[in-house]
C-alpha positions in Angstrom: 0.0 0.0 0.0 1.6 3.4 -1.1 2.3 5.3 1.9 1.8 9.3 1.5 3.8 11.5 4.1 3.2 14.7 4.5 5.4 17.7 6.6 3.8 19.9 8.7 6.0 22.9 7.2 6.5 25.9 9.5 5.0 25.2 12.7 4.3 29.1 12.9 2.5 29.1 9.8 -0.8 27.5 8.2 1.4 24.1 6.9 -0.1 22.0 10.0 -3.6 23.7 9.8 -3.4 22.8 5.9 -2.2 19.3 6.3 -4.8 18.6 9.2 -7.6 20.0 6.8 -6.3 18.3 3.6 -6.2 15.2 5.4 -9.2 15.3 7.1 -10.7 15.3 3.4 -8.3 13.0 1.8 -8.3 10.0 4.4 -9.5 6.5 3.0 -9.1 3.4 5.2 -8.2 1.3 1.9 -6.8 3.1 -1.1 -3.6 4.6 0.4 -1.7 5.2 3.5 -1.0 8.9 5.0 1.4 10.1 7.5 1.9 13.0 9.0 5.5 14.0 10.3 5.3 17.0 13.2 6.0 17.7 16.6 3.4 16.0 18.7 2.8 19.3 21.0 1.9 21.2 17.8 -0.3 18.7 16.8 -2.2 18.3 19.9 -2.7 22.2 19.9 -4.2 22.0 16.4 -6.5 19.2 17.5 -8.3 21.7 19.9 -9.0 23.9 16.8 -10.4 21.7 13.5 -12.4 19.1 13.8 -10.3 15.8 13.4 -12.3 12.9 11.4 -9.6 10.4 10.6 -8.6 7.7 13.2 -5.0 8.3 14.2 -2.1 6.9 16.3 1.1 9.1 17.5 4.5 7.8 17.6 7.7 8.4 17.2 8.5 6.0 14.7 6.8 4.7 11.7 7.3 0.6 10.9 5.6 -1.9 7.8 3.1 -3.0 9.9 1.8 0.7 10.7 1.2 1.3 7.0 -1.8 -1.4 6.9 -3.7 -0.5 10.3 -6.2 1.3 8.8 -5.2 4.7 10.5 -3.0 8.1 9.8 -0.2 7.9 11.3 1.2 11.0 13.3 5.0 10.8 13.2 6.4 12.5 16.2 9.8 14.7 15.7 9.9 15.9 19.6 7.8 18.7 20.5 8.7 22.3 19.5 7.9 25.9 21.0 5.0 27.2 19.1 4.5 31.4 18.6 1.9 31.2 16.0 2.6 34.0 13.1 5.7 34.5 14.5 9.1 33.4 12.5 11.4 31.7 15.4 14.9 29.2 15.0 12.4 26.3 16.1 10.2 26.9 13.7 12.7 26.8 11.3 14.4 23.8 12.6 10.9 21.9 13.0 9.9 22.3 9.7 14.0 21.2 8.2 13.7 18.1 10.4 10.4 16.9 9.3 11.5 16.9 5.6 15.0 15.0 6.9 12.5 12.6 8.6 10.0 12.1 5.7 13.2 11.7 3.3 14.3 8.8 5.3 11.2 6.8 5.4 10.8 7.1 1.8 15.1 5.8 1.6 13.9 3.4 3.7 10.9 2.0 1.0 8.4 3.1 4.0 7.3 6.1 1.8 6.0 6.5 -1.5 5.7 10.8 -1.9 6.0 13.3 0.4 3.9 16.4 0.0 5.6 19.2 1.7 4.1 22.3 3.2 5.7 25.9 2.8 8.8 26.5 4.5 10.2 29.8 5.9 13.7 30.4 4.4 13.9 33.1 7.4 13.3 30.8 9.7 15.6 28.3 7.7 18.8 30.7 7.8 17.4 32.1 11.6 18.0 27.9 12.4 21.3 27.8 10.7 20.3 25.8 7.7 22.4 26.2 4.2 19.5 25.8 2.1 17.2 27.8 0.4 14.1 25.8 0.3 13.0 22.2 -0.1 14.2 22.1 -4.1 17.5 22.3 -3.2 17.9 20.4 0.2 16.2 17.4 -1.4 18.5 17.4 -4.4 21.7 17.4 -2.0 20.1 14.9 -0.3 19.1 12.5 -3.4 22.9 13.7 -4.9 21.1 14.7 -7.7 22.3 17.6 -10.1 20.1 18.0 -12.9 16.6 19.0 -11.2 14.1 21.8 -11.7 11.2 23.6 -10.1 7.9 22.4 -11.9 4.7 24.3 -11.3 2.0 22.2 -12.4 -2.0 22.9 -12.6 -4.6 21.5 -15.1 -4.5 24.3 -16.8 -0.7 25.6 -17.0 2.4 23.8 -16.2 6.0 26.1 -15.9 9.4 24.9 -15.6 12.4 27.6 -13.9 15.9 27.5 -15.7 17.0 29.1 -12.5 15.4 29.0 -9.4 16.3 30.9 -6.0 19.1 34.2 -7.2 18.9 37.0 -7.2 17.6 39.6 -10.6 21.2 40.5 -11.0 22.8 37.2 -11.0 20.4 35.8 -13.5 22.1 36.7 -16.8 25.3 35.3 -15.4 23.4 31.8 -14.4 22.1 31.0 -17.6 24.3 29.0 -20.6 23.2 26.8 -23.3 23.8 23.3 -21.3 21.9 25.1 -18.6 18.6 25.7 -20.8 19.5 22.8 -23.0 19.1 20.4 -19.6 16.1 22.2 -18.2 14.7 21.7 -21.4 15.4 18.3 -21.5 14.3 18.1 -17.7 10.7 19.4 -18.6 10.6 16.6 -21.8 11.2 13.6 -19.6 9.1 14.5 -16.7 6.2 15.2 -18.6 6.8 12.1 -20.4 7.5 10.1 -17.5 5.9 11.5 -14.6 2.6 12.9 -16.0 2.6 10.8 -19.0 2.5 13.4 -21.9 4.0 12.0 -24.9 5.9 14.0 -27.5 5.1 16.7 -25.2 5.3 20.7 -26.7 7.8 22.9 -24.8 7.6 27.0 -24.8 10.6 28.6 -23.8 10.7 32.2 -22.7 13.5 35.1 -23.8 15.0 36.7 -21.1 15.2 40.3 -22.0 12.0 42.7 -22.7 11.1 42.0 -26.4 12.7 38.8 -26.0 15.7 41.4 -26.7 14.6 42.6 -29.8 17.4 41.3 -32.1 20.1 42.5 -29.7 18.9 45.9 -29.3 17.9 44.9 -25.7 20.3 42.4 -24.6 22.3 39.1 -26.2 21.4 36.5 -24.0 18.8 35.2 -26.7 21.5 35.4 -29.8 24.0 33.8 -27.8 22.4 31.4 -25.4 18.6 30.9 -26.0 18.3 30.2 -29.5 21.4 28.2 -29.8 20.1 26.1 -27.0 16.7 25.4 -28.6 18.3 24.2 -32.2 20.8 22.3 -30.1 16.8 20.5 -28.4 15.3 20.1 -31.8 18.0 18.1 -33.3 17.7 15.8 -30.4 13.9 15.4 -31.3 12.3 17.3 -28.7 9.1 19.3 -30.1 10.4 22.9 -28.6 9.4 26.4 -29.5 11.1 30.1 -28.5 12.1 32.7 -27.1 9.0 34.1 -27.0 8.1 38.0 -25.8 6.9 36.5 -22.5 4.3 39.3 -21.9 3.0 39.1 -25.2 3.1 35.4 -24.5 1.0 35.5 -21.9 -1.0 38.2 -23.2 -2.0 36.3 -26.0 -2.3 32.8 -24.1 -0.4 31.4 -25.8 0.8 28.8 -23.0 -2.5 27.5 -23.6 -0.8 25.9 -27.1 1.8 23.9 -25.2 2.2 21.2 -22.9 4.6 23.1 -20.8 6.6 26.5 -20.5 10.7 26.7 -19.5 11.2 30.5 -18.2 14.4 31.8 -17.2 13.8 33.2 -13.7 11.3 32.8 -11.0 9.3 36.1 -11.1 8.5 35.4 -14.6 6.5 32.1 -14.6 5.4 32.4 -11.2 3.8 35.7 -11.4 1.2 34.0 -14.3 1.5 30.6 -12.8 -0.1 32.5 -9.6 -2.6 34.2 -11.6 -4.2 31.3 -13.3 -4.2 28.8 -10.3 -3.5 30.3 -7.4 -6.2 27.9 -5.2 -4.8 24.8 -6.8 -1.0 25.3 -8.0 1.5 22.8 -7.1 5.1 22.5 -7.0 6.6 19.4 -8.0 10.5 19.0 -8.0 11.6 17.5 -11.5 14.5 14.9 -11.9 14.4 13.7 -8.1 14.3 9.8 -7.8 11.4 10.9 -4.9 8.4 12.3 -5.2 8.0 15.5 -3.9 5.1 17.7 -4.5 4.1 21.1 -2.3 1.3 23.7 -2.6 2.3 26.8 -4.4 2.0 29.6 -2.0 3.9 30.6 1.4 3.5 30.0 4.7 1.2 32.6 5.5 2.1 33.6 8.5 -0.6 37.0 8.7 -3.6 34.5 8.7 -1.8 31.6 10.7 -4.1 32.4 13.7 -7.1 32.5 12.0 -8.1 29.0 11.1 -9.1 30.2 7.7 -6.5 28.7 5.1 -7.8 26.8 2.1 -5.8 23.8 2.3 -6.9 23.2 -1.9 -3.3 23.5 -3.2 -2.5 21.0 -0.3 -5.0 18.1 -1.9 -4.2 19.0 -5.4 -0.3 17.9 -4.2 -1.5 15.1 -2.6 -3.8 14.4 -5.9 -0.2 15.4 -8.5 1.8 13.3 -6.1 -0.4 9.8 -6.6 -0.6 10.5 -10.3 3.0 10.9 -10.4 3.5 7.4 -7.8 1.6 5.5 -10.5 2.7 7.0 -14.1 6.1 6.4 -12.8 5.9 2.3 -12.9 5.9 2.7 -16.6 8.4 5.1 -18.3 8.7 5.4 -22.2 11.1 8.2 -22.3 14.2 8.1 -24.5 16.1 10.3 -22.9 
């Protein structure tokens, strides 16, 4: 039975009220197993606040034979000082541990995804933690080089060429193998993972006007388009640099399967637009499955009960898709 973990995120913010809510809806006694991994004190406080309908048992450790008792397991990381809406070390190191917890049990076959709420990079480098976010730490962890953050909804699926720099170190982060392997990276996981074959790829131009033939910037003469011929003579059905406002402004994304941009700002912005209630982001080129809602933790409405824990589900519902597309792969690359 596939075993679903999911991370209670920032302990501050709305990741345990989401995964308690998403859970409460997603629960089935015989399709699939879910776990929870968070500190049992901040659990128990949630439980005083939404209604809990799944059967449950707390411990600190999660074995075979707890994957077919019929209930959600609560994996205990030791409790943790909870200041609701408030970014703290602990909360940090909560949410960092839970994801080094939920890794392990999927190393150790005793997971099958794990859907991750938002972190607090803050609260990450408050903590002491080199990372920037879960894309990164799970890639070091998997020793895994060429990855990519996916945003995936039914309507609109994005993939970053970079992912967390800043504007001015963008130009300088970009080459032809660069785009030429996130390229590659969103043909194989749409292919593989969501099972989309001879999938059509859009990629984005850097520069306003997609830099207007040079008059606004190279990066398009010298690395863009080189990259995409470099694509097509490998097979791949890829299209670009397109004027990304006029891109969007025309919907075009709407004609293809998938759309590589070359920073975060500029696919997320749109990506954010069009689903914002149901956007999900998937980490591409992982030997894991990890999917996580698109938005942040939310720490201004953390108090208030009210978070919609849809992007939460629509992980969980990505994730499973993704668990069973991958026992059949027909990729060539």
């Amino acid at each position: 039975m596939n075993n679903f973990i999911f991370t209670c995120g920032d302990i501050n913010g709305i990741g345990p009220e989401i995964s308690i809510k998403a859970i409460n809806k997603l629960y089935s006694e015989e399709k699939y197993k879910l776990t929870l991994v968070i500190p049992k004190n901040v659990f128990e406080y949630y439980r005083e606040e939404i209604p809990i309908t799944f059967p449950y048992n707390i411990s600190d450790s999660v074995l075979n034979s707890d994957i077919l008792n019929g209930k959600v397991s609560i994996l205990d990381i030791g409790d943790s000082e909870l200041k609701v809406g408030k970014i703290t070390q602990n909360s940090g190191l909560s949410s960092y541990n839970a994801i080094m917890k939920a890794h392990e049990l999927i190393k150790n076959q005793l997971g099958s995804a794990m859907i991750t709420s938002p972190i607090s990079k803050e609260a990450w480098l408050k903590g002491g933690i080199e990372f920037t976010g879960h894309t990164e730490l799970l890639a070091n962890l998997t020793n895994v080089q060429n990855y990519a953050m996916m945003f995936i909804s039914k309507g609109f699926k994005a993939l970053l060429t970079t992912i967390h720099i800043p504007i001015n170190s963008i130009s300088s982060n970009i080459s032809i193998q660069k785009i030429m392997n996130t390229v590659l990276q969103a043909h194989i996981t749409l292919e593989n993972d969501l099972k989309i074959k001879n999938p059509r790829i859009a990629v984005l131009g850097l520069n306003p006007h997609a830099g207007e033939n040079g008059q606004l910037g190279n990066e398009e003469i010298d690395i863009i388009i080189p990259a995409i011929k470099m694509i097509r003579e490998q097979g791949v059905s890829v299209e670009g640099p397109f004027v990304p406002d006029a891109f969007f402004g025309t919907k075009s994304h709407n004609k293809f399967d998938i759309t590589v941009g070359m920073y975060h700002d500029q696919v997320l912005i749109p990506f954010k637009l069009l689903s914002f209630n149901e956007g999900v982001n998937y980490t591409a080129g992982l030997p894991i499955v990890r999917t996580s809602p698109d938005h942040g933790t939310a720490f201004d409405i953390a108090q208030k009960l009210v978070a919609n824990p849809n992007s939460m589900i629509e992980s969980f519902n990505w994730a499973r898709e993704i668990v069973k597309n991958r026992n059949c792969s027909f990729s060539k690359f």
